[in-house]
Structure formats: C-alpha cells, structure tokens
N, C-alpha and C positions, 0 to 999 in steps of 0.2 A: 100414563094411563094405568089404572092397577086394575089389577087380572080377579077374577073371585077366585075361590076355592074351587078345587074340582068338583065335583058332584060325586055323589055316590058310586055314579054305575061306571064312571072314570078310577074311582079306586079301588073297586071289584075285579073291572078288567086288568088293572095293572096288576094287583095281587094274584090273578088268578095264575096270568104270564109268567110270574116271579116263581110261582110253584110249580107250573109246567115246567121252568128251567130246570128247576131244583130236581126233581122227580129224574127229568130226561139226564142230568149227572148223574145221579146214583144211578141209573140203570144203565148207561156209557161204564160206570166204574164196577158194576158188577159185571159186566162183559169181558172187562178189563181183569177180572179176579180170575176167570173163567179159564181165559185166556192164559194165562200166565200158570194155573194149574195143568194145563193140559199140555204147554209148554214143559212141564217141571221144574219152573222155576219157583213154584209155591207150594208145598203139601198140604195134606187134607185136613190135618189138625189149623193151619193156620187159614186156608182156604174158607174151611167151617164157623170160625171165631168172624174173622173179617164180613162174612156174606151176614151173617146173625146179626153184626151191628150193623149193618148197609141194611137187611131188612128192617130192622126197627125203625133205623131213620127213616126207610122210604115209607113205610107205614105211618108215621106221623107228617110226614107231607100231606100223602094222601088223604089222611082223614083230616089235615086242618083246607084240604083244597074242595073236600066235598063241604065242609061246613061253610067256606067261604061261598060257594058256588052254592049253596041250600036248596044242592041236586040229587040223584039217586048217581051211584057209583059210575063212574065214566067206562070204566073199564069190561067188559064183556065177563061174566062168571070164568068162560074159559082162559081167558086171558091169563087172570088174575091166578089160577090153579096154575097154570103153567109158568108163570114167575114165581109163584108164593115155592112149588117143588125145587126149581131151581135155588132156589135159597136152601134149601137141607142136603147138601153134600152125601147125605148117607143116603139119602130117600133114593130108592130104583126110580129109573127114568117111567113112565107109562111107557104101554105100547099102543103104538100108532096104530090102526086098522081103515084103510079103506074103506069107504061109505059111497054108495049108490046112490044116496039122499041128498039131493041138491039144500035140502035143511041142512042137515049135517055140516054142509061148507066143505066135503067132499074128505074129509079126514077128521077120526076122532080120537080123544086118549081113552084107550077102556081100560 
C-alpha cells in the first residue's frame, strides 16, 4: 500500500517542532555561557563574542519560525527584552520593582 505525501499542515507542524528544538538549544546553551561566566570559568570578552553569535542564530530561528507559522511573534514583548539584554554582557541588568497591578503580572523591569 503506498502512503501519499504529507499534507501541508503535517509539514508546518513538523517544521514548526524542529525550530522549537532548535530555539530551546540555543537558550539551554546560552544558560550554559551564563553559567560558566559566573562560575569563571569563561570571561567577559569571550562570554560577549559567544552570546552575540548565539543571538544571531537564535534570531534567525525565530524569524524563520514566525514566517513558518505566518503568526505574530510567540513570545510576550517582555519576554523578548529580557532575553534580547541578556545577550549584551555590558548592558546593566533592569531593576526589578514590585507592582500592585495584577496587569503588571506582579513584577516589572523599569
């Protein structure tokens, strides 16, 4: 018996899968840079280099998984700010401030 072709929405969902993985490595590996900095077993110059090319690739995941998916960005704006600083080694952390505002999600970066 021979099988057809998948269909469309069968190679959207695998591809979409294939870039969650991809995505969710780089940000396992950037944890992993983090980590090893704050251990000292990595410095800031090389720390800096390394997360720059980790952002780049995970940026082009990203943008090939929203075109795949021909969705608005999966990721929440805050999110995304809070990964993207994490990538600049130099950039000051925000500060955190307590929020009364159950919008807020009860903490924000100001």
């Amino acid at each position: 018996m021979l099988t057809g072709a998948p269909d469309e929405n069968e190679l959207v969902t695998t591809q979409l899968k294939r870039l969650d993985t991809a995505i969710g490595a780089k940000e396992r590996e950037r944890a992993r840079l983090l980590d090893a900095y704050q251990t000292g077993l990595l410095g800031l110059e090389e720390l800096t280099h390394r997360t720059g090319i980790l952002a780049a690739r995970r940026a082009e995941l990203t943008r090939r998984r929203r075109h795949s998916a021909g969705a608005a960005p999966s990721w929440p704006p805050r999110t995304v700010y809070a990964a993207d600083s994490l990538d600049s080694a130099t950039a000051s952390p925000p500060h955190w401030t307590a929020s009364t505002s159950q919008a807020a999600g009860g903490w924000y970066a100001s």
